[in-house]
N, C-alpha and C positions, 0 to 999 in steps of 0.2 A: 775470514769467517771465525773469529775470538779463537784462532788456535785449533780446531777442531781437523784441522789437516795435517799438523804436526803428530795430534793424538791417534790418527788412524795406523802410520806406520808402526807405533812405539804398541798399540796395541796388539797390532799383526804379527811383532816378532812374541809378545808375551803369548798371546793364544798359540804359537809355535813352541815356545820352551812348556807352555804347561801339559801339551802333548806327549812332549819329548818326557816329561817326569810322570806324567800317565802311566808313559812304553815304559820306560825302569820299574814301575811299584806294580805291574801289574804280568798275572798274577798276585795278588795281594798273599805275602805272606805270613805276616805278623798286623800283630794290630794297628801299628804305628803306618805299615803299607799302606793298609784302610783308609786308614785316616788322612792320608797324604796324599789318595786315590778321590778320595769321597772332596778333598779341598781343593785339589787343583782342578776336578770337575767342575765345580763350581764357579772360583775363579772364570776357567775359560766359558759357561754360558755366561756370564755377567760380562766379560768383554765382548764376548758373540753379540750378543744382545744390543752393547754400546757401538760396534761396528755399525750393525744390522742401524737400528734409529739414526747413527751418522750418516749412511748412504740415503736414508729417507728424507733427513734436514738438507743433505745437498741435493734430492732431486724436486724439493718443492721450492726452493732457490731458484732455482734452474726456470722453473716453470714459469714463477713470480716475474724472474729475469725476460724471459721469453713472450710471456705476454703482455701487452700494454694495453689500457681499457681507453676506450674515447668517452667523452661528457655523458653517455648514458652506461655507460657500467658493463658495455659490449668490447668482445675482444677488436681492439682495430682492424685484424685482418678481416673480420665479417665486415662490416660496414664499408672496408676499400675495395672488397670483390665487387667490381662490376660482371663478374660472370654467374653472381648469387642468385637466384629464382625467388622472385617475389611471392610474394603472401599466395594473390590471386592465380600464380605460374601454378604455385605447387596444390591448391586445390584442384584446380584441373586435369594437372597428370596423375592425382588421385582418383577422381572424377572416371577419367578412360580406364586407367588399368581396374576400377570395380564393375566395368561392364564385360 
């Protein structure tokens, strides 16, 4: 997947160290803390962020993966259930349960 699995762990230890340098500067004591408070914040939502959208690009993969369409654009498994209720099935058991 162009790399993008290699990137998840190398991200996962950065969003760790930048915690880890969070806990040391904080309380913030000098300006310089601040500043090094207010920048590894950051940092780690931007890796957050590229985790988070990584886990989304692998589960619409998955999905892609998982479903296969037959000649009209319908997932295969509907059209190979023979135990699916037809058009006129499900009017009818609409039909009784509004009486």
């Amino acid at each position: 997947m162009n790399g993008l699995e290699s990137y998840s762990p190398l991200s996962q230890s950065k969003c760790e160290y930048y915690r880890q340098k969070i806990a040391e500067h904080t309380p913030p004591v000098t300006e310089s803390d601040e500043l090094i408070v207010r920048t590894y914040q950051r940092f780690l939502i931007r890796d957050r962020s590229l985790q988070y959208n990584l886990e989304l690009v692998k589960m619409i993969e998955t999905m892609h993966v998982s479903i296969s369409t037959d000649n009209f654009g319908m997932p295969a498994s509907f059209s190979n259930n023979t135990d699916a209720l037809d058009l006129d099935e499900f009017k009818t058991l609409l039909d009784e349960n509004m009486e």
